[in-house]
C-alpha positions in Angstrom: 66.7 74.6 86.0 66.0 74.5 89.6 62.2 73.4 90.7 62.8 73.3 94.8 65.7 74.4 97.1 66.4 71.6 99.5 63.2 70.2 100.2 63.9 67.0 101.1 65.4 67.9 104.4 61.3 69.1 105.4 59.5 66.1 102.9 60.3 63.2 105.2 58.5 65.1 108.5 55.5 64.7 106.1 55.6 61.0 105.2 53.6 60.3 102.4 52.1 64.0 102.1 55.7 65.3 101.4 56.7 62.8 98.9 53.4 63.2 97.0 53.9 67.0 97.0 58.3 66.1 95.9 56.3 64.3 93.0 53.6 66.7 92.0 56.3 69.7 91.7 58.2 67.3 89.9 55.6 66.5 87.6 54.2 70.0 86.7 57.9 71.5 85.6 58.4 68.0 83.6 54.6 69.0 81.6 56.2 72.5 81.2 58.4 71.3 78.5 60.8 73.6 78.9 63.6 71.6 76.9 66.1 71.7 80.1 66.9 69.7 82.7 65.4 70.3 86.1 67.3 69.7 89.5 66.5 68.7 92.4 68.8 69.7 95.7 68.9 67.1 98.6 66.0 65.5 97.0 67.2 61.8 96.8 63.4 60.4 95.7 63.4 63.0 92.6 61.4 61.4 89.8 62.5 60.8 86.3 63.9 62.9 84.4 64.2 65.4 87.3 68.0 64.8 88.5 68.7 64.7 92.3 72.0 66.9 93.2 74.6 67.5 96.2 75.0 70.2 98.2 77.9 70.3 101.3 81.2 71.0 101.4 82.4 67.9 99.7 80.0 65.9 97.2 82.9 63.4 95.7 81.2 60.4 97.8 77.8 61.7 96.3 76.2 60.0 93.5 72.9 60.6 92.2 69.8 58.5 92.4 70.3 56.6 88.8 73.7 56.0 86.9 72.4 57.6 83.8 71.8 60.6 85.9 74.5 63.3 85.6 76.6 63.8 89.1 75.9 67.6 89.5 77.5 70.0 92.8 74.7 72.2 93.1 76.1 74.5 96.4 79.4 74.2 98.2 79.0 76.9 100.9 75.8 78.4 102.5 74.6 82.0 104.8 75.2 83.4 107.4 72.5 84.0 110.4 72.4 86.6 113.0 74.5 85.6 116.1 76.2 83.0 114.4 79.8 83.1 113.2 81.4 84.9 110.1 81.9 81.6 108.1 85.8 81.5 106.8 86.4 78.3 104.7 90.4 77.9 104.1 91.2 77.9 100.7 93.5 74.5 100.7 89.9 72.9 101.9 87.7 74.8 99.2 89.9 73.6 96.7 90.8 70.0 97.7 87.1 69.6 97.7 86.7 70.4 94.5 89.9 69.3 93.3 88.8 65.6 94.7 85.4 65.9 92.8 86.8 66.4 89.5 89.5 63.6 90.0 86.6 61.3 89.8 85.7 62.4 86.2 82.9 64.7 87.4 82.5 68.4 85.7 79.2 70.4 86.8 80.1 72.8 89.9 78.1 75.6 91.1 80.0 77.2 94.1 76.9 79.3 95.2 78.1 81.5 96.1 81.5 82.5 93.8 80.4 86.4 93.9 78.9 87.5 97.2 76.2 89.8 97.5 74.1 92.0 99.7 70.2 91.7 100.3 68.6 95.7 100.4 65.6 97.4 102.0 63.8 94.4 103.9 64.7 91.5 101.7 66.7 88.7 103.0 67.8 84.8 102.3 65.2 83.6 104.6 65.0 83.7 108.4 67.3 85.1 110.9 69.6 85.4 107.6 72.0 88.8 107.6 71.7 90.7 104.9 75.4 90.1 103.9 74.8 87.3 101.3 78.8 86.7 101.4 80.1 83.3 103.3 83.8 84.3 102.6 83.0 83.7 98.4 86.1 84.2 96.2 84.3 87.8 94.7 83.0 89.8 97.9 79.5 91.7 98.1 81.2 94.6 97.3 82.9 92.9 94.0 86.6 92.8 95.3 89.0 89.7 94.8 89.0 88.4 98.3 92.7 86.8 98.4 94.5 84.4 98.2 90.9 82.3 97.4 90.1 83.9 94.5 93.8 83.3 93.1 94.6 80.2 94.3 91.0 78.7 93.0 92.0 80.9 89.3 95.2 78.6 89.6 93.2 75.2 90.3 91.3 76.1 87.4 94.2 76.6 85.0 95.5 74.0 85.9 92.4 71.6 85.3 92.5 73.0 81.8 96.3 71.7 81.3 94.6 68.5 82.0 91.0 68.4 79.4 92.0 66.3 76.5 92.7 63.6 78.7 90.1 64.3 81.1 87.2 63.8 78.2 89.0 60.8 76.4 88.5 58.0 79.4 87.5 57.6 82.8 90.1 57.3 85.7 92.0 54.2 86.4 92.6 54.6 90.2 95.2 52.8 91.9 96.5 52.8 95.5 99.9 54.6 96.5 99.7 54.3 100.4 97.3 53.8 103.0 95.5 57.0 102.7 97.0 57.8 99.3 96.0 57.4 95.1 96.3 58.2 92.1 94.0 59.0 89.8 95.2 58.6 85.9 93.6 59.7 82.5 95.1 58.9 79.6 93.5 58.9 76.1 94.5 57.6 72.0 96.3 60.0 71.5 98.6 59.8 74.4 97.6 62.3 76.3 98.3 61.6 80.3 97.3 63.5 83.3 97.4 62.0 86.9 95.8 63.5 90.3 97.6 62.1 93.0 95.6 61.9 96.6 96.7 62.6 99.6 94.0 62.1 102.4 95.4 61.8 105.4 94.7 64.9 107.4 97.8 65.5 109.5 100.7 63.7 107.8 102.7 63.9 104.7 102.9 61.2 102.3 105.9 60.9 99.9 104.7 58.1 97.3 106.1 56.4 94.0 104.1 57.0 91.0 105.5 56.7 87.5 108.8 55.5 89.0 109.1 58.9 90.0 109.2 60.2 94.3 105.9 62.3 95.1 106.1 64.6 98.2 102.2 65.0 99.1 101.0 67.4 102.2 98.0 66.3 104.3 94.6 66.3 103.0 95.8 67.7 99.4 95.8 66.4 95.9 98.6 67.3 92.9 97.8 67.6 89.7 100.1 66.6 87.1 99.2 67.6 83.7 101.6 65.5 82.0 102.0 62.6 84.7 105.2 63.3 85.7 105.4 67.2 86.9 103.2 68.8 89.5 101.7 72.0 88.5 99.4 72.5 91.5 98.8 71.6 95.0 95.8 72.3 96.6 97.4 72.8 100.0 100.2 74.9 98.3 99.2 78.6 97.9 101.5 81.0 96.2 98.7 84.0 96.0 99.3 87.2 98.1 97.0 87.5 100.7 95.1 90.4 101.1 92.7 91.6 103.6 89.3 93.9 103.9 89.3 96.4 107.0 86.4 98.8 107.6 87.7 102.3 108.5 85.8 105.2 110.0 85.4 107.8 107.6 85.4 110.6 110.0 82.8 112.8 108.4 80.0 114.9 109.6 77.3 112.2 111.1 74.2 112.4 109.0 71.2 114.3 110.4 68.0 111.9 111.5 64.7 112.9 111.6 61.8 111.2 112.3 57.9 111.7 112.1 54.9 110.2 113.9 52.3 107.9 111.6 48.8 108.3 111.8 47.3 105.0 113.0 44.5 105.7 114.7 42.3 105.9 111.8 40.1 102.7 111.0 38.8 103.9 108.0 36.4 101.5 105.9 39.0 102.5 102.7 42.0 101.3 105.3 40.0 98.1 106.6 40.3 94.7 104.7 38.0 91.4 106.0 39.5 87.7 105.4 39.1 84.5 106.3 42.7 84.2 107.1 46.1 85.7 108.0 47.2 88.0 104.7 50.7 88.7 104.2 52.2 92.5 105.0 53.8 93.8 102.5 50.8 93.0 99.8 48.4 94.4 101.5 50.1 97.8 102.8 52.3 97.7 99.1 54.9 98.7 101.1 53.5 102.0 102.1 53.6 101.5 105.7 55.4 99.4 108.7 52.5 98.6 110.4 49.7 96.4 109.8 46.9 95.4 112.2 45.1 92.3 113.1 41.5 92.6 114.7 39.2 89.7 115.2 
């Protein structure tokens, strides 16, 4: 379970104050008992048990603040504010990143978001945050299988499974195959092999030997291989039709607005609430009006 979102980023403006506060939230949800773990995102001073996690585009460099501590990918995308740009992440990149995290022997990936959604009425993500809770997710807001990333990721993940027996059985033995090239190989008792082979050079191919066997690798990809000798995926290699979302007039009858005046000139004693301090809007008016005013 999650006990704060990102907090870290805001703890160290507060020196001491912010770390005691890290600590006391840590605490409290630790005295719960709950019987799960909790998380912690960007938090690298998260207390025992509390496990600190990675959020970015790519968390395979990311480890967490003890070794006994599960390495866990907590958000791999983010929102989208007013102004800014329609975020559009390729594919090839989503899943190299991912593909590259699970090379290492990792598992626990929350894509945040894999189904996009859509905030209503006057509720958003935070500040200056659209309402479109999408960044280009696999599943659009509207539920729709935004291709070719929601095909070519179903692919990644297929062919991850090929690979499970020897993923559990052992960690990797890593070895070099170039400069800017490895391979990463699982093998277990039983005789079970599979082998990611790394490619990270970002404008180049690499064609490598591995397993006395020729290895054509495209920049800043990684092949799986299943069986350690054929390649069943390529993260740079897409073979899903592409498909893409246009909005299109509808060319009905435009709706018919209204609109009304509110009363606000009463200042009636039943309407008028004293406090010591600012009070937030929507509890006081329970959402019955737009308008609230402050009088000192």
């Amino acid at each position: 379970m999650h006990i704060e979102n990102e907090y870290g980023v805001q703890s160290k403006l507060f020196g001491v104050a912010g770390y005691n506060y890290m600590s006391w939230a840590a605490n409290m949800v630790v005295k719960m008992d709950t019987g799960v773990p909790w998380v912690m995102c960007k938090e690298d001073d998260a207390p025992n048990p509390v496990i600190n996690t990675c959020n970015g585009f790519y968390c395979d460099a990311f480890t967490p603040n003890k070794p006994y501590k599960p390495n866990i990918w907590t958000e791999a995308s983010g929102f989208t504010e007013f102004g800014g740009p329609i975020h559009q992440r390729p594919v090839q990149d989503v899943a190299y990143a991912v593909a590259r995290f699970i090379q290492r022997g990792e598992s626990f990936i929350n894509y945040y978001m894999y189904h996009g959604g859509t905030n209503f009425g006057r509720s958003a993500g935070g500040h200056f945050i659209t309402t479109s809770y999408d960044y280009d997710a696999p599943i659009d807001e509207y539920g729709l299988n935004r291709q070719p990333k929601y095909g070519h990721l179903n692919e990644l993940y297929k062919a991850i499974k090929m690979c499970e027996r020897a993923l559990v059985s052992a960690d990797p033995i890593v070895t070099s195959l170039g400069s800017l090239q490895q391979a990463y190989v699982y093998t277990s008792k039983t005789g079970d092999c599979a082998s990611f082979l790394s490619n990270y050079d970002t404008k180049s191919i690499a064609r490598v030997l591995f397993n006395n066997m020729h290895y054509n690798l495209p920049p800043w990809s990684i092949s799986i291989l299943p069986d350690c000798r054929n390649v069943v995926f390529n993260t740079a290699n897409v073979g899903v039709q592409t498909s893409q979302l246009e909005m299109l007039p509808t060319y009905t009858v435009m709706l018919l607005w209204e609109s009304y005046d509110e009363n606000i000139s009463s200042l009636d004693d039943n309407l008028t609430l004293t406090s010591n301090g600012l009070l937030e809007q929507i509890n006081v008016t329970r959402d019955m009006s737009d308008y609230l005013w402050y009088i000192t």
